[in-house]
C-alpha positions in Angstrom: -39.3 0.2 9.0 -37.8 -1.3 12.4 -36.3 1.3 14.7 -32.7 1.4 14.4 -31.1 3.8 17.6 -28.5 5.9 17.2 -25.6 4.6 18.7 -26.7 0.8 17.6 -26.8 2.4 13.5 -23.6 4.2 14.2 -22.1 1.2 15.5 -22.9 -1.2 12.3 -21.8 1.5 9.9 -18.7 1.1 11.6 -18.6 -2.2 11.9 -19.5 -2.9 8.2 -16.6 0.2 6.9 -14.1 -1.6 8.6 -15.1 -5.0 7.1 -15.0 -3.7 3.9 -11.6 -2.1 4.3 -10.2 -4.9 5.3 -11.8 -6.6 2.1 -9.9 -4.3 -0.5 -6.3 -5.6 0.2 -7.9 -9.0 0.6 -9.3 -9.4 -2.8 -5.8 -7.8 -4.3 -4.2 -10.3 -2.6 -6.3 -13.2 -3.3 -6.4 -12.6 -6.9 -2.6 -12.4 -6.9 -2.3 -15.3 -5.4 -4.9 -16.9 -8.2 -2.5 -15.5 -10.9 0.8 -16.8 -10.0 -1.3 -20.2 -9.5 -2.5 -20.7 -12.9 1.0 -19.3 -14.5 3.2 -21.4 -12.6 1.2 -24.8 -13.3 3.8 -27.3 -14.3 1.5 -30.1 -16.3 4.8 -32.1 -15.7 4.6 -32.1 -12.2 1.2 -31.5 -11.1 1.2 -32.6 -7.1 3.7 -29.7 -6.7 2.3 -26.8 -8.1 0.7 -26.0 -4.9 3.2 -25.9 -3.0 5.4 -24.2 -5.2 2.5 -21.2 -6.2 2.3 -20.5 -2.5 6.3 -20.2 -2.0 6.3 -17.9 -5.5 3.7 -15.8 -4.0 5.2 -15.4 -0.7 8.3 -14.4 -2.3 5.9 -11.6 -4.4 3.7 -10.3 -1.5 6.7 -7.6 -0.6 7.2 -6.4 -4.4 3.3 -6.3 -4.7 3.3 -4.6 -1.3 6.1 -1.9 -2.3 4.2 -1.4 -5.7 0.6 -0.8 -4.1 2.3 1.6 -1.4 3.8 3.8 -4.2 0.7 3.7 -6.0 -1.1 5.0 -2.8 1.9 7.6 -2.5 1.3 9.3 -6.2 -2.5 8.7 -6.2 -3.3 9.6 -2.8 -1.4 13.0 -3.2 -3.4 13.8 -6.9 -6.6 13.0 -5.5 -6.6 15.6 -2.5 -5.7 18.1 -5.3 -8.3 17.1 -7.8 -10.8 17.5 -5.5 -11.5 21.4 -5.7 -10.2 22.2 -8.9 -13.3 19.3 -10.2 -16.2 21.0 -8.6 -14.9 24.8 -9.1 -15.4 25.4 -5.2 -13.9 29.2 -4.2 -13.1 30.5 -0.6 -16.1 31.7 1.3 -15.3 34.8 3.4 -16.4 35.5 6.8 -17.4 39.0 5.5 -19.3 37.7 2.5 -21.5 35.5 4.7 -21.7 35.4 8.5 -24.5 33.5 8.6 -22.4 30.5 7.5 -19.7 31.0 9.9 -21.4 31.4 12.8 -23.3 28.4 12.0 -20.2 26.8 11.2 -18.4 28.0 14.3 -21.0 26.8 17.0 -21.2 23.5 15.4 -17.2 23.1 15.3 -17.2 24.3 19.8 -20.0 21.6 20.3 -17.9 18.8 18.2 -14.7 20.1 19.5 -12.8 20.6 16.8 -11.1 23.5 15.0 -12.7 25.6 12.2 -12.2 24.3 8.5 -12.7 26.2 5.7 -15.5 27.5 4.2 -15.7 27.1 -0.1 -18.7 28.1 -1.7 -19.5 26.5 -5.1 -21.1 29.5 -7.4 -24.6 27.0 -8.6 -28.4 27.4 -7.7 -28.8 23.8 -7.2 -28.8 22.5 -3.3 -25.9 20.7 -2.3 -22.4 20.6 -0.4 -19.4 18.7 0.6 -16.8 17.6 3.1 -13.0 17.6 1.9 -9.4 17.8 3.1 -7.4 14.9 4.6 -5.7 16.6 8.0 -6.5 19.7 9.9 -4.9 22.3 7.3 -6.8 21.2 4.2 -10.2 20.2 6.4 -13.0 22.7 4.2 -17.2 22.3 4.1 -18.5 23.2 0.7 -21.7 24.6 0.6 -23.4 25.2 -3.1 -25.2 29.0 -3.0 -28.5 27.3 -3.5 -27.9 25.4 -0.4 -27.0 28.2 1.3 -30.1 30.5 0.3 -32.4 28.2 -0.1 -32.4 26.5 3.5 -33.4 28.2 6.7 -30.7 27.9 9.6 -32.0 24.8 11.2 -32.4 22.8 8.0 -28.4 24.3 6.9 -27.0 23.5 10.2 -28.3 19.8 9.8 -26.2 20.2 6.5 -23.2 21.6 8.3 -23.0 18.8 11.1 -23.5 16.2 8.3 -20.6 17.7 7.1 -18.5 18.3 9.6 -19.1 14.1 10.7 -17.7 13.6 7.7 -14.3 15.3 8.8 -14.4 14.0 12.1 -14.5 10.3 10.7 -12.0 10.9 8.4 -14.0 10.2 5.3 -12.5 11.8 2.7 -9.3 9.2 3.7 -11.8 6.2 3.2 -12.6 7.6 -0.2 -9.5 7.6 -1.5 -8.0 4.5 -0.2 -11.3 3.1 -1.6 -10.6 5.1 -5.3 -7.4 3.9 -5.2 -7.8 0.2 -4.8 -10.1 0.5 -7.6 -7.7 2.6 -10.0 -4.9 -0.4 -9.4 -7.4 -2.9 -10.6 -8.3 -0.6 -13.2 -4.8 0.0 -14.4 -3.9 -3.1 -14.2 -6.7 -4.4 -16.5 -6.1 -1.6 -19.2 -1.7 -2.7 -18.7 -3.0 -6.3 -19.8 -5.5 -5.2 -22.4 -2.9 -3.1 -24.0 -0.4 -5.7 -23.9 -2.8 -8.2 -25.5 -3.7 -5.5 -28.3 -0.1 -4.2 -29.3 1.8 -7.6 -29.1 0.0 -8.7 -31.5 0.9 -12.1 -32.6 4.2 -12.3 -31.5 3.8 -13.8 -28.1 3.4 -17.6 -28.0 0.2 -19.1 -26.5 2.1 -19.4 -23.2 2.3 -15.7 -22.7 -1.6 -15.3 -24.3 -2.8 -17.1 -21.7 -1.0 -15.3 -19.2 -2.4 -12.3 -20.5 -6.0 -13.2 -20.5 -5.6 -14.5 -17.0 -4.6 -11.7 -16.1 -7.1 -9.8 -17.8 -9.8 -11.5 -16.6 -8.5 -11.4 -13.0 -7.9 -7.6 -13.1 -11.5 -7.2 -14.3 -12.8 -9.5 -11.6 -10.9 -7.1 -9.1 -12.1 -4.1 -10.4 -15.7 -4.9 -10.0 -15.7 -6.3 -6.8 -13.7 -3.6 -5.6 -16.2 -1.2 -7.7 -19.0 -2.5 -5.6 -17.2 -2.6 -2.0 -16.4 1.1 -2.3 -19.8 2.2 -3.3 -20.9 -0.1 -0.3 -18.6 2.3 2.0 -19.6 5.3 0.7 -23.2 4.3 1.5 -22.3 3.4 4.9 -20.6 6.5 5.6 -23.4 8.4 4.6 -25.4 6.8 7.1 -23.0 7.5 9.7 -22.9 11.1 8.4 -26.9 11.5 9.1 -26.3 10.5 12.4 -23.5 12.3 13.5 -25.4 15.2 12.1 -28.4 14.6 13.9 -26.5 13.8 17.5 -24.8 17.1 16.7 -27.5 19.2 16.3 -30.0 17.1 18.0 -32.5 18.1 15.3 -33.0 15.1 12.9 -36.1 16.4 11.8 -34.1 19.4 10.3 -31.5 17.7 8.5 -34.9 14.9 7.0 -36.2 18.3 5.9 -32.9 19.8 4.3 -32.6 16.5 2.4 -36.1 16.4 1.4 -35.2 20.1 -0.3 -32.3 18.6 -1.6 -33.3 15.7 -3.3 -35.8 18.0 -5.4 -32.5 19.9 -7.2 -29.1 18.7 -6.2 -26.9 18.4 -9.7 -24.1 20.6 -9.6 -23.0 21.4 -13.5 -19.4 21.3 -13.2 -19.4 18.1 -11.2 -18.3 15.8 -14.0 -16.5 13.1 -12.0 -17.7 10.2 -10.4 -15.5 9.7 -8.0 -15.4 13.4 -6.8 -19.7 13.2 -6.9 -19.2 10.8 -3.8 -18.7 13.5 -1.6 -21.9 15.2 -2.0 -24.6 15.1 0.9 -26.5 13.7 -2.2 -24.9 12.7 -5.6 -25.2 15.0 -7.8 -25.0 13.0 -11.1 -27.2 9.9 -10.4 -30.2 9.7 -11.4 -33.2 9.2 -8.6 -35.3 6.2 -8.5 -38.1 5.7 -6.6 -37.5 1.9 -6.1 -35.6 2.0 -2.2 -33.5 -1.3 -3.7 -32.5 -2.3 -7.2 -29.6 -3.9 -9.1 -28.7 -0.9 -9.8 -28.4 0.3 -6.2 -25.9 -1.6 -5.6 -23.8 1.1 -7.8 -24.8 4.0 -5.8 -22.6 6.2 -4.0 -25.6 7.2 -1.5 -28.3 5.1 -0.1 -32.0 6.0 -1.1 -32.6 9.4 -0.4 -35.8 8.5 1.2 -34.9 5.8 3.9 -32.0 8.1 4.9 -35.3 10.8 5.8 -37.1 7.7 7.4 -34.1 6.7 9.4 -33.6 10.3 10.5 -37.3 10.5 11.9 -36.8 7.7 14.1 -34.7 9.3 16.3 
């Protein structure tokens, strides 16, 4: 593999998250813009339908605007919530293990920032997470596998993965990426139901309408689908490196993920979209192919060329 440096990886991953946030509105808007096209073709008048689509959609950009912000409002809001009560993550206390927090604590005085909060999820298997969307909720989760099955320098890599994850603001980029998704999602099941429960008692105007819109909505959902499993991936990557900076012991954190990658399914992770926090997904099943179709639908890049990356440094 071609030596990638740190600050020239941590630079594409940035590069390439910000593309693909830019991306999500795009294709909403794009595929709106499709939609009102196709609805508003007048066979009678055919040179003006351009024209005339691009002045309807203008005049639907604010309304679509105002609905997607008070989607983003209600979601946004559930989703931090959801979080914990999904993976059954309880308070860690200082006096329960100091080992952590002292861990925890020099990493945080190296990074500069404040102390989040510890969780500890109650499950043999190795893994942990970053959560929390502003510096009251900020908490690393640590599985008591992870914890007891690690020495310090391999659970410290762990812990500054983590804690690059809060200082990048990840869990933000998740759900905005989740979110996106869900409105594509929604939007295809408001459509599908519509189709179902009408019946026949729409005309073939409004049938058409519907599979349009159908068909759009699907469109949107799996590109969308695909750009934020691309940005998870990316931020992973970032997250191995800011780790590694941090620490300035790659070879710790390769090691901790090696460890990891042999038992990391949590049990009472049952969500997919809360299983793209994890250092390493706990639900998806490991292949030993780097790239596949398939890959393209993971949360987390191949376990192994994140190890190979990390030995490079």
């Amino acid at each position: 593999m071609k030596y990638v440096g740190l600050q020239t990886q941590v630079w594409r991953n940035n590069t390439r998250s910000v593309v693909l946030l830019i991306m999500f509105p795009l294709v909403l808007f794009i595929l709106a813009y499709i939609f009102v096209y196709f609805t508003s073709y007048d066979p009678e008048y055919p040179d003006s339908n351009g024209p005339y689509a691009f002045h309807a959609f203008i005049r639907w950009v604010p309304w679509i605007t105002i609905g997607v912000l008070i989607w983003f409002l209600i979601a946004y809001s559930s989703h931090t919530s959801m979080i914990r009560k999904a993976t059954g993550a309880k308070p860690l206390e200082r006096k329960q293990n100091k080992r952590v927090y002292n861990l925890i604590e020099n990493l945080t005085i190296v990074a500069g920032m404040k102390m989040p909060k510890v969780n500890i999820i109650e499950d043999d298997s190795l893994n942990a997470y970053a959560s929390g969307i502003n510096e009251k909720t900020f908490t690393v989760t640590l599985s008591r596998g992870i914890i007891d099955k690690l020495n310090d320098d391999e659970l410290e890599g762990v812990i500054a993965h983590e804690l690059t994850h809060i200082r990048n603001r990840d869990v933000r980029l998740l759900i905005v990426s989740i979110i996106f998704v869900g409105i594509f999602a929604f939007l295809a099941q408001m459509f599908l139901r519509t189709m179902v429960f009408s019946g026949g008692s729409r005309n073939r105007k409004d049938g058409t309408v519907m599979v349009l819109g159908l068909i759009l909505a699907i469109i949107g959902y799996f590109i969308t689908m695909l750009f934020r499993f691309a940005l998870s991936r990316n931020r992973e990557y970032m997250a191995d490196a800011g780790g590694a900076q941090l620490t300035k012991k790659p070879e710790a954190l390769a090691s901790a993920l090696r460890k990891i990658s042999t038992d990391s399914r949590i049990e009472a992770v049952k969500r997919q979209d809360v299983s793209q926090l994890f250092i390493d997904n706990p639900q998806e099943k490991k292949k030993k192919k780097s790239f596949s179709f398939n890959s393209l639908f993971a949360t987390h890049p191949p376990i192994d060329k994140r190890i190979r990356l990390l030995e490079q440094f």
